[in-house]
N, C-alpha and C positions, 0 to 999 in steps of 0.2 A: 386352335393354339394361338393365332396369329392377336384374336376377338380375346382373349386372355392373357396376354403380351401388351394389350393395348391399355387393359384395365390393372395391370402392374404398374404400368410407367403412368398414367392415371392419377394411381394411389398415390405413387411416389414423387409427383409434380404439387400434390393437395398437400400431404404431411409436408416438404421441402414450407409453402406456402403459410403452414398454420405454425410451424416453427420460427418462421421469422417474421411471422406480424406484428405487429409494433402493439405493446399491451397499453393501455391510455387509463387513466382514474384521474377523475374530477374530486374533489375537497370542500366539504362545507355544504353548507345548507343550500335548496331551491336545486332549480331541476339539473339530471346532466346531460355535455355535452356530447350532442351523438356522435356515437363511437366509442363513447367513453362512458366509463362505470365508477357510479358515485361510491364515493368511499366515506361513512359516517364515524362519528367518534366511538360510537361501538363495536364497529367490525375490529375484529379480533381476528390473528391469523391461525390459519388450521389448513393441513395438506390438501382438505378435500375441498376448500374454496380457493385455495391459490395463492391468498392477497390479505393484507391486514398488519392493523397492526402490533407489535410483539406486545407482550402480559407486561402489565406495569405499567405501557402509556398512559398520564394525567393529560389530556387533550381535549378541547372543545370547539364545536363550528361559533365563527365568529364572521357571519355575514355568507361571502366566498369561499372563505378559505378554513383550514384547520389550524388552530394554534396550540398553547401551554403556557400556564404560567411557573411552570413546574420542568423545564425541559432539563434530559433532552427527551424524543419518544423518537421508536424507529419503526419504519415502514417495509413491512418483506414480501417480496414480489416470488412467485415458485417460478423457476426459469426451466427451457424443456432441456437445455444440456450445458456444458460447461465451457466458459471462451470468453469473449467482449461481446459487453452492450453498453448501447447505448443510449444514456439516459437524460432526460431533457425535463427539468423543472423549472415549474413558475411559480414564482413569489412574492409575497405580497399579501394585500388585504385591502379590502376597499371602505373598512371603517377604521383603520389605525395605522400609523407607522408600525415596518417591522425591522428586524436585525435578524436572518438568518445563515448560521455556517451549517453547511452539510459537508456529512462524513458519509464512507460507503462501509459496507462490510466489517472489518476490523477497525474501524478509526481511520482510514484514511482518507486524510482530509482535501475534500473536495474542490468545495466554496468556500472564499472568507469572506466572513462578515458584508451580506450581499443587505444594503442598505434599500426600503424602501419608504415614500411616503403616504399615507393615507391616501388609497385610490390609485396608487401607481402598482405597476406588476414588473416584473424583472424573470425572464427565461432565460436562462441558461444552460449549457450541453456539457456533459464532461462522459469519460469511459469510463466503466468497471471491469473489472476481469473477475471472473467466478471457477470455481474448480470444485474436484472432487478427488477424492483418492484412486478411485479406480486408473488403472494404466493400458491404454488398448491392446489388446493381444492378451492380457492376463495376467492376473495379482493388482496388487495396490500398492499404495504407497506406507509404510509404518509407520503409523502416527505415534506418538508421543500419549500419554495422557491426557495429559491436558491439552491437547489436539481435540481429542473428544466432548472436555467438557467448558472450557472457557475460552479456548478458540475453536468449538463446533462452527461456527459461523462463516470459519474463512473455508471451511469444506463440504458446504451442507449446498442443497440445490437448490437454494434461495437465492435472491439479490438483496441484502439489509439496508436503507440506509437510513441515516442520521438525523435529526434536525434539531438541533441547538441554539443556543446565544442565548442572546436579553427578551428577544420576543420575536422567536420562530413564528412564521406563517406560511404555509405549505397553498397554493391553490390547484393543481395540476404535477400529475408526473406522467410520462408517458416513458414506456423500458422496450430497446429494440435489440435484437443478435442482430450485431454484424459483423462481416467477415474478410479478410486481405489486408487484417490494420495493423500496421507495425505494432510491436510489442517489446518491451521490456522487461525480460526476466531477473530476478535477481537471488543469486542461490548467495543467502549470506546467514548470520548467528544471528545473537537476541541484541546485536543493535543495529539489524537492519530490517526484521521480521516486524510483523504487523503485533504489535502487543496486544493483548487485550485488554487490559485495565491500567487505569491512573494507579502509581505517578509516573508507567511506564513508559515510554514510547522511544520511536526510531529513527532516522531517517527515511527510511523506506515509505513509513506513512507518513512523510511532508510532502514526499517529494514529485506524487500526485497533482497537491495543487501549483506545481510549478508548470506544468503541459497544458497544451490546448488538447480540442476534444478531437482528435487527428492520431490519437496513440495510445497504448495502454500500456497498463504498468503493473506486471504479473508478478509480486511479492511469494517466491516458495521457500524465503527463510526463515529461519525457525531456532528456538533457543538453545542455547547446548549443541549446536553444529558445529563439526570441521567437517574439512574433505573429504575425509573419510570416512564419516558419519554419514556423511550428503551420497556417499555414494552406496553404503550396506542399507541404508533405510532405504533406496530405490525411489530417490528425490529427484537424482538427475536425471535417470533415466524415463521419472512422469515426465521432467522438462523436455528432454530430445523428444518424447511422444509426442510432444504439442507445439515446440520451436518449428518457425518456418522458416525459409531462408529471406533476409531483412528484417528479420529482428534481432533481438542483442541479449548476449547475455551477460548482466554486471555481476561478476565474483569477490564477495568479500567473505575472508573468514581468517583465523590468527590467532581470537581471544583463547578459541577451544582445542586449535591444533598445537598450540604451546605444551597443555598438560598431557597431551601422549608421551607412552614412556616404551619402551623396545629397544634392540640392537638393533641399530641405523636408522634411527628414527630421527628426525630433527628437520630444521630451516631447511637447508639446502639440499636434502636426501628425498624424503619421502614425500614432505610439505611440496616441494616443489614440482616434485613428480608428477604429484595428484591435479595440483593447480594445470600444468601442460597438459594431464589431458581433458581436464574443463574445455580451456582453449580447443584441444582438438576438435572436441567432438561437438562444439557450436560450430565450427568451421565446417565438418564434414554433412551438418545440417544447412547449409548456406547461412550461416548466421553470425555475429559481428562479437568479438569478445570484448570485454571492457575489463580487465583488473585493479582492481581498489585494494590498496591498504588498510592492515586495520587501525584503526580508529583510536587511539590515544585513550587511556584510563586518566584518572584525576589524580596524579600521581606527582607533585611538585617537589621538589626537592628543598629539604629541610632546609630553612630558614632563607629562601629566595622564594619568587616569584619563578620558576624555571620549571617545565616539566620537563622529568624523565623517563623516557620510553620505560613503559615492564614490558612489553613485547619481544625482547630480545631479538634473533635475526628475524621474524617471520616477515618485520616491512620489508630488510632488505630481500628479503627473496621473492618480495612478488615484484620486486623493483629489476633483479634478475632475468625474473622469468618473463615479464612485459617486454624486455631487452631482447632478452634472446630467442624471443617469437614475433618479435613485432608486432605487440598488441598495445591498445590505447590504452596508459596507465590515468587512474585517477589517486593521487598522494593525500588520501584523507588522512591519512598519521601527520603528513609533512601542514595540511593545513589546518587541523583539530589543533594542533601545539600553540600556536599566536593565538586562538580564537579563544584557549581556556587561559592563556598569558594576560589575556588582555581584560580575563575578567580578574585574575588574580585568587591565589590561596581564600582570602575572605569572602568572594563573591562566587567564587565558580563554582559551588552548590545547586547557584540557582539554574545551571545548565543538564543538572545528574536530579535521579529520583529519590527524594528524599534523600538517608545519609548515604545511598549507591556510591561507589565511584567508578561503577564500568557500563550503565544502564543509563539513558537521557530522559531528561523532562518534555514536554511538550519544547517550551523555548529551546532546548541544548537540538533536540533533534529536527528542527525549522533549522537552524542556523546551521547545521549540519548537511542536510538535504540543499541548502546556496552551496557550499562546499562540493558538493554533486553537480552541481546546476555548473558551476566556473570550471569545474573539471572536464565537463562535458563541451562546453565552448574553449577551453584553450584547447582540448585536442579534436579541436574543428571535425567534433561527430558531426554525421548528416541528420541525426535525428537534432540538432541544434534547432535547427526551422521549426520544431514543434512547440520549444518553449515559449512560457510567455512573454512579453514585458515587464523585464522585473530589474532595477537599478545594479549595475556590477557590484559584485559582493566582494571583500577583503576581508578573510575571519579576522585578522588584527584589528582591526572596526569592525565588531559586531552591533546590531542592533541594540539600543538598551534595551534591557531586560525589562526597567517599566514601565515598555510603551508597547510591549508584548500582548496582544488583548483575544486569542484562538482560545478559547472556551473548552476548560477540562468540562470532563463527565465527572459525575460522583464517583467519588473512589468504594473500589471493588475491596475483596479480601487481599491481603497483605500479602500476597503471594509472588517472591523473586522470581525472573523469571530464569530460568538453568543458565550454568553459567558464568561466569564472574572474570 
């Protein structure tokens, strides 16, 4: 028994070990480096090799490294369960300047435009978070449709990521599980969710490349959510399965819990109810709530420069409910208003997808994601220490739009995402 006790715990120290070895692939032509597995512009990925890259990369060895003249192409790693890793890319090429952004899984965005010169290489570390539907103890989460087939990616047991710009060059990725690292949940609608296709996007997916590689940033929002959406599709309850205590959870939602209709349904009844027990039940998790307002539609009032809320009460009630729990509020309604002011009726198009006016552009949801970033430093969060260096942000001075240069993907099929 004792001789069989020994070769349990054995098994269980090797698998522990073969789960969090750190997976390595070299790029490009000539030999690889040991430990590491060469990856050619042919390999293609398939569950029973693990690695490769997805159908439709235009990619060719160029010396070192992988490139495209044609990008972007994605690279998917099969990871053995679902959590942070972390991933560490080198870039470059040792016959040409290159310009690569990387993106992870859904678009978000990683690296910006990481600059190198012919012969020069550039590593870099950042986190992903990976997930899946399953919720431990039993059942799943209720995906949506289009969960399955244009956001499969944000739920599948791969790692995807990105590589894009003017002249992506890939030499090196090496993808490791680790474990104990603060996290950032965020249960919010379809303008905080990882979109899947241009000209959609979020905050959620900017706000990635605002951190150092010290944190992760767990996106379980999703289109067409309120509260209590989040809570019958058995969203929160994947979250509490996987929240640890020291991480956080950012709640925003408002666009979807407006259009609920019922006795005693509204702002300050039901909406708010639901919101507190968000709040609780990250608390009873050890973990840090953060409530955010929602988010301003492009809704200016005839013949001014002036937006007007269509939210009706839903900001003041998480403005409420931050109050009367003592939780850190983030005013993204209160700072989205100057940031589209400031581009004015004529110009603030170019911050919404195409003729949207509730859904953001690459540029509207960047400059949204600073809007996160100042929220997060004026209410002196601890996870403040993980951002980067990035100039204080005023949405009243927004960046110009064009000097904006985060490299769309080709646009997908024309599909809104739920919502409005």
């Amino acid at each position: 028994m004792r001789k069989k006790k020994l070769l349990i715990t054995l098994f269980a120290v090797l698998l522990t070990c073969s789960t969090s070895a750190a997976q390595k692939f070299d790029f490009g032509s000539g030999k690889a480096t040991p430990g590491h597995v060469r990856v050619l512009p042919a390999t293609r990925y398939s569950d029973e090799q693990g690695f490769g890259f997805e159908e439709g990369a235009v990619v060719e060895a160029r010396g070192d490294s992988i490139t495209s003249d044609q990008p972007p192409f994605y690279f998917s790693v099969k990871v053995p369960a679902e959590g942070n890793y972390k991933v560490t890319v080198t870039l470059g090429n040792s016959e040409a300047e290159s310009v690569t952004t990387v993106k992870a899984e859904l678009r978000r965005l990683m690296l910006e435009r990481v600059r190198t010169r012919a012969g020069q290489f550039e590593t870099r570390t950042f986190i992903v978070n990976t997930r899946t539907p399953k919720i431990p103890g039993g059942g799943e989460v209720r995906l949506k449709d289009r969960e399955r087939t244009s956001e499969a990616w944000a739920w599948d047991d791969r790692l995807t990521l990105e590589f894009t710009d003017a002249h992506p060059a890939v030499h090196a990725v090496e993808i490791e599980k680790v474990e104990h690292i603060p996290t950032i949940y965020i249960a919010g609608d379809s303008t905080s969710t990882d979109q899947p296709v241009e000209p959609f996007n979020s905050w959620g997916q900017m706000l990635t490349r605002f951190f150092k590689p010290e944190i992760a940033i767990a996106n379980h929002g999703e289109s067409g959510e309120s509260l209590k959406g989040f809570l019958g599709e058995r969203r929160l309850e994947k979250v509490m399965s996987l929240i640890q205590p020291g991480d956080y959870l950012f709640i925003q939602m408002g666009h979807n819990d407006q259009k609920e209709r019922g006795e005693g349904v509204g702002a300050f009844t039901t909406y708010r109810a639901d919101l507190k027990r968000f709040i609780a039940e990250a608390r009873e998790h050890g973990a840090t709530p953060v409530v955010i307002t929602p988010v301003n539609r492009m809704s200016f009032e005839a013949g001014t420069g002036t937006i007007v809320s269509s939210l009706g009460d839903y900001p003041e009630a998480v403005r409420q409910a931050a109050n009367e729990e003592n939780v850190a509020l983030i005013d993204l309604n209160a700072m989205s208003k100057p940031f589209y002011e400031a581009l004015g009726p004529q110009e603030a198009h170019v911050a919404f997808a195409g003729n949207d006016k509730t859904h953001h552009s690459n540029y509207g949801s960047y400059e949204l994601a600073k809007c996160i970033v100042e929220g997060i430093k004026a209410n002196q969060l601890p996870i403040a220490k993980y951002l980067v260096d990035v100039p204080k942000f005023d949405p009243a001075h927004p960046d110009p739009f064009d000097q904006f240069d985060v490299p769309a993907e080709p646009k997908g099929p024309a599909v809104k995402p739920y919502g409005n």
